[in-house]
N, C-alpha and C positions, 0 to 999 in steps of 0.2 A: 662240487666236491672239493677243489680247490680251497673255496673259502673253509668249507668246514676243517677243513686239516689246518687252515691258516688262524682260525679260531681256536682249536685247539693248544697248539702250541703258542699262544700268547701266554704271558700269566693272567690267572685270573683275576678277574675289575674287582675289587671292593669296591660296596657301595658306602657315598659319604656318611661322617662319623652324625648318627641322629642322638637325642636326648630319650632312648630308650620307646621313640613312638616310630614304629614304621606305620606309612599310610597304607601300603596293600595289603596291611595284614588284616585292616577292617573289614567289616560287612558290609552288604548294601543290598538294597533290593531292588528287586524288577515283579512290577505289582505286589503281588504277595509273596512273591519268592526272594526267600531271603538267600543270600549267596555267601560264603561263608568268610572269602578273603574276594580280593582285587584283579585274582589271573583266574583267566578265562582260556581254557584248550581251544586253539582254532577247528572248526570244519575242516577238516581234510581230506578231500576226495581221494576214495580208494584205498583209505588208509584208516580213518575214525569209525573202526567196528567199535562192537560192546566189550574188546578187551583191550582195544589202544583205550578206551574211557575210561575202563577201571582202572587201567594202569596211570592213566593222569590223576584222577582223584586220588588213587596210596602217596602219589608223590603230591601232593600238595595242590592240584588247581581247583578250583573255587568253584567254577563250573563246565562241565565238559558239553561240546556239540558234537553231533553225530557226524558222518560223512554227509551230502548231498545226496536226497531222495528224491527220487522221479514221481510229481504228481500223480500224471496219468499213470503209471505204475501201481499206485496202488488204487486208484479208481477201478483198473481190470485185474487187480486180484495176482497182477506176476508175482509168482511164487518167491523170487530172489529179493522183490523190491520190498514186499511184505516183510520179508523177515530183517532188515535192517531197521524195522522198526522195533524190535524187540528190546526191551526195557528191563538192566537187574536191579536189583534191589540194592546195590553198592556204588552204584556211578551218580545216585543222587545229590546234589540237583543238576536234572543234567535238560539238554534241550535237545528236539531234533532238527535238522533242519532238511528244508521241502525246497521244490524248484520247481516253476512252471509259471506259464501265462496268461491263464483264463482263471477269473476268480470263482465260475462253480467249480470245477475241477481243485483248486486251491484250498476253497472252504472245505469239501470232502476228505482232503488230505491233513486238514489241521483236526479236524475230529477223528480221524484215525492215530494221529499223534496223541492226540486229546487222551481216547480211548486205551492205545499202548502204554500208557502209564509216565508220560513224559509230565516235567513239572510247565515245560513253554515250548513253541515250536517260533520255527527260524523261517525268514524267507530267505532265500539265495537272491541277492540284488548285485555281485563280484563277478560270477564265474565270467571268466574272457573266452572261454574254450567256442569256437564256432559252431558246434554243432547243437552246442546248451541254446547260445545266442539266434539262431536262425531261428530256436521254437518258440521264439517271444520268452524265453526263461533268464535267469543269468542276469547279467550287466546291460542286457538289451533293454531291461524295463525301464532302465536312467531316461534312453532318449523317449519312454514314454511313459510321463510322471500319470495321467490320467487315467492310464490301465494300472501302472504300481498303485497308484490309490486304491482303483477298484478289488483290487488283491488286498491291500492289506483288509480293506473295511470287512470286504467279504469274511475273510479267517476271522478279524475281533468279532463282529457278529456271529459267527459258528461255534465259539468255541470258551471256558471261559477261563482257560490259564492262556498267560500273558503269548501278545503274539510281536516275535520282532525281528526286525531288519539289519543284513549285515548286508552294505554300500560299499562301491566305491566313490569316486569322483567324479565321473561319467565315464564314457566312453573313452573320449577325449582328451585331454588338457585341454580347459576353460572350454567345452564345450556345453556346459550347466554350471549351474548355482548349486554346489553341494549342502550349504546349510536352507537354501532356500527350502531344496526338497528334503530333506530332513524336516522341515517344519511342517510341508504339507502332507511328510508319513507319519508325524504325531498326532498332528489332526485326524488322520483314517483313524488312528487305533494301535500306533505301534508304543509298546512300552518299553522300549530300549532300539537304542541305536546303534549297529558297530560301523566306523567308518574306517577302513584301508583307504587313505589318499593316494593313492596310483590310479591311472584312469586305465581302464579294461586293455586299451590300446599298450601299454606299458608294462603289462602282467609285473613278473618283478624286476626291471629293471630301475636304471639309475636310484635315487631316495625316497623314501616316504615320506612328501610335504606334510608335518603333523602342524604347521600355521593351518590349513585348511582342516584336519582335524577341532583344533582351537575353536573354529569359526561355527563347525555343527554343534563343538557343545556347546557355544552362547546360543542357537537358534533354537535349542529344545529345553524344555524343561524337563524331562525324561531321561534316564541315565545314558550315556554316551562312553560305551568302550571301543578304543582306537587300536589299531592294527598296523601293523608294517617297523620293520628295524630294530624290533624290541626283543631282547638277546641274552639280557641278565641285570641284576636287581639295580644297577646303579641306572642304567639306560631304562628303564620302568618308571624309577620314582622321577626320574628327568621329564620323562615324557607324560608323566600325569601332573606334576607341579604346571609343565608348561601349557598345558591345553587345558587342566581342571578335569579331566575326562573323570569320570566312576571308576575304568578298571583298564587292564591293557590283554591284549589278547596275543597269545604266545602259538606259532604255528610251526614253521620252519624251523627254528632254535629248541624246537623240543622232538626233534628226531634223532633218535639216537641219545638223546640225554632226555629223560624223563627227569632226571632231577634237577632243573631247571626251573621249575613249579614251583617244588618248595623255595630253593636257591629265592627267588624275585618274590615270593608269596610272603618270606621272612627278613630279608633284606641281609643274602648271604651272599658270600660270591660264589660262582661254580666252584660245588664241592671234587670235583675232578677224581671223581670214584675208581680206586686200582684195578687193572684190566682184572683182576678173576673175578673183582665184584660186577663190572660190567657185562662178564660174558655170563654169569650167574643170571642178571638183569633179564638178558638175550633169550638163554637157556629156559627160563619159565614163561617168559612171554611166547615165546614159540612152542609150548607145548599147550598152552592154554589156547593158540589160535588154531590147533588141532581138532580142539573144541568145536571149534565154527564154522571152521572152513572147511574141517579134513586133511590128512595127511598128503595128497598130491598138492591140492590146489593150496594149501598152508607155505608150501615149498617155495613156489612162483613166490607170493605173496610177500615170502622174508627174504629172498635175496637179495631185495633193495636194502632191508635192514639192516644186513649183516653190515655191511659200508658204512651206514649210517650210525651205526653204536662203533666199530673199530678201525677205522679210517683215524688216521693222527694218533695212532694208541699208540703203535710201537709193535701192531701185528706185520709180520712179511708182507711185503705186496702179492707173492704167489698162493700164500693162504688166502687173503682176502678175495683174490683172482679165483681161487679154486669152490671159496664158501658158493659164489654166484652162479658157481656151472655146478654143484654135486647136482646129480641127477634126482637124489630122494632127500628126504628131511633128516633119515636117519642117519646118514652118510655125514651130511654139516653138521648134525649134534653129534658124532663122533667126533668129527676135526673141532668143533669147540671145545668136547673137552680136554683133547690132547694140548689145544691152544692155552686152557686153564691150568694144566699142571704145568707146564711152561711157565705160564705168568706168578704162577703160586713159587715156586721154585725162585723167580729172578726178585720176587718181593721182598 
């Protein structure tokens, strides 16, 4: 949180002066899926329902990924894991992505993606979390390239929209050849690559080595979008000059600022939107997750939010403090909009 208030009040980066061509404002594609621009909305567990997706494609990302879906989950039919599969008609092109260790189970799950109306389905090859990792799912597959094989081949064989892999480094630092296996998941069947260089052991600390990014895109021929540190448009075009990657993938830097997307998609600097526009942002995203969740469990669900969009705004620390404990939803969307005529007032 730190950083984020520390991000906040910086001025915002302009990116350098170009000759009227930004590069992620192109297309590219993955098989046949064409993709409209260069940013790509990270997976994020726990976080990437069907209304954080919509809400990244209005702002600008080029293609959105689902949360992490539990194979075997939808092999038995759990009713919660099923329905994360659910696909609008607005968040296209979008992908889901799946997690698990045995490739019948695997291929079953990419034809249920297949089936829900997804344009391509994701394997989880990052997650560090231990108890992803002990089920053979996650980051655990690096130290076993001949099962990750058997998973990808199995999904390309099942299914016939594009099937692909988001890696880390290994487990480790230097304990794999990240482009090596890279090369042998293009082989299986993967049509795109996303590489986070942190190795699982690291989750996010210290930097994201993007030289080892560099290194997966020369080993594939197949598009290569990289992950880690990538924050706003000038640190985007930096990081795809330097590596050659397809597209850069936007996770953590787009919590709380969905306009971020467009910002790096067009090569702007953070439009640093006035607080009533942001709590406005807050205010419809929270009643749209009403939608999905329900009014109880939508509650839990935005607390972390509330921090996340007005943290470094210039809101009190005791309203912020207070958004995270109101007991109901309608309670924080009162304090919001008393927060709003406040802000509208000091504008």
């Amino acid at each position: 949180m730190r950083a984020l208030v520390a991000a906040r009040q910086r001025d915002p980066v302009a990116p350098p002066p170009s000759d009227g061509h930004w590069p992620l404002a192109e297309p590219f594609s993955v098989g046949d899926v064409v993709i409209p621009n260069r940013v790509v909305q990270a997976p994020l567990a726990g976080i990437g329902n069907r209304v954080f997706r919509a809400q990244s494609r209005r702002h600008g990302a080029g293609l959105v990924v689902s949360e992490m879906v539990a194979a075997h989950g939808i092999r038995h039919g759990n009713r919660r894991t099923t329905s994360m599969l659910e696909v609008v008609p607005g968040e296209h092109p979008m992908c889901i992505q799946v997690f698990g260790g045995a490739p019948d189970v695997m291929a079953e799950a990419a034809r249920a993606v297949e089936e829900a109306g997804a344009d391509m389905v994701d394997i989880n090859m990052g997650c560090p979390v231990p108890k992803i990792m002990k089920t053979g799912a996650g980051a655990s597959l690096l130290a076993d390239p001949d099962r990750a094989v058997a998973v990808i081949r199995a999904m390309a064989d099942a299914v016939r929209i594009p099937v692909t892999v988001k890696m880390r480094r290994g487990l480790k630092p230097g304990d794999c050849d990240p482009a090596d296996l890279a090369r042998r998941f293009e082989d299986a069947g993967a049509a795109m690559i996303t590489i986070h260089p942190r190795a699982a052991a690291e989750e996010y600390s210290g930097s994201a080595d993007h030289q080892i990014s560099a290194e997966v895109v020369r080993a594939v021929e197949v598009p290569v979008v990289i992950s880690g540190d990538i924050a706003d448009a000038a640190g985007a075009r930096e990081a795809l000059e330097r590596t050659g990657a397809a597209g850069v993938m936007i996770g953590r830097a787009a919590l709380g600022n969905p306009w971020v997307f467009r910002a790096i998609g067009e090569g702007a600097a953070d439009p640093r939107p006035p607080l009533y526009e942001v709590i406005d942002e807050l205010v419809g995203f929270s009643n749209d997750i009403v939608g999905v969740l329900g009014a109880d469990n939508a509650c839990h669900y935005l607390r972390k939010f509330h921090s996340w969009y007005l943290v470094g705004r210039g809101v009190p620390e005791d309203q912020l403090q207070a958004l995270m404990e109101d007991p109901t939803l309608d309670v924080a969307l009162d304090r919001l909009a008393r927060l709003r005529e406040v802000a509208i007032l000091a504008a």
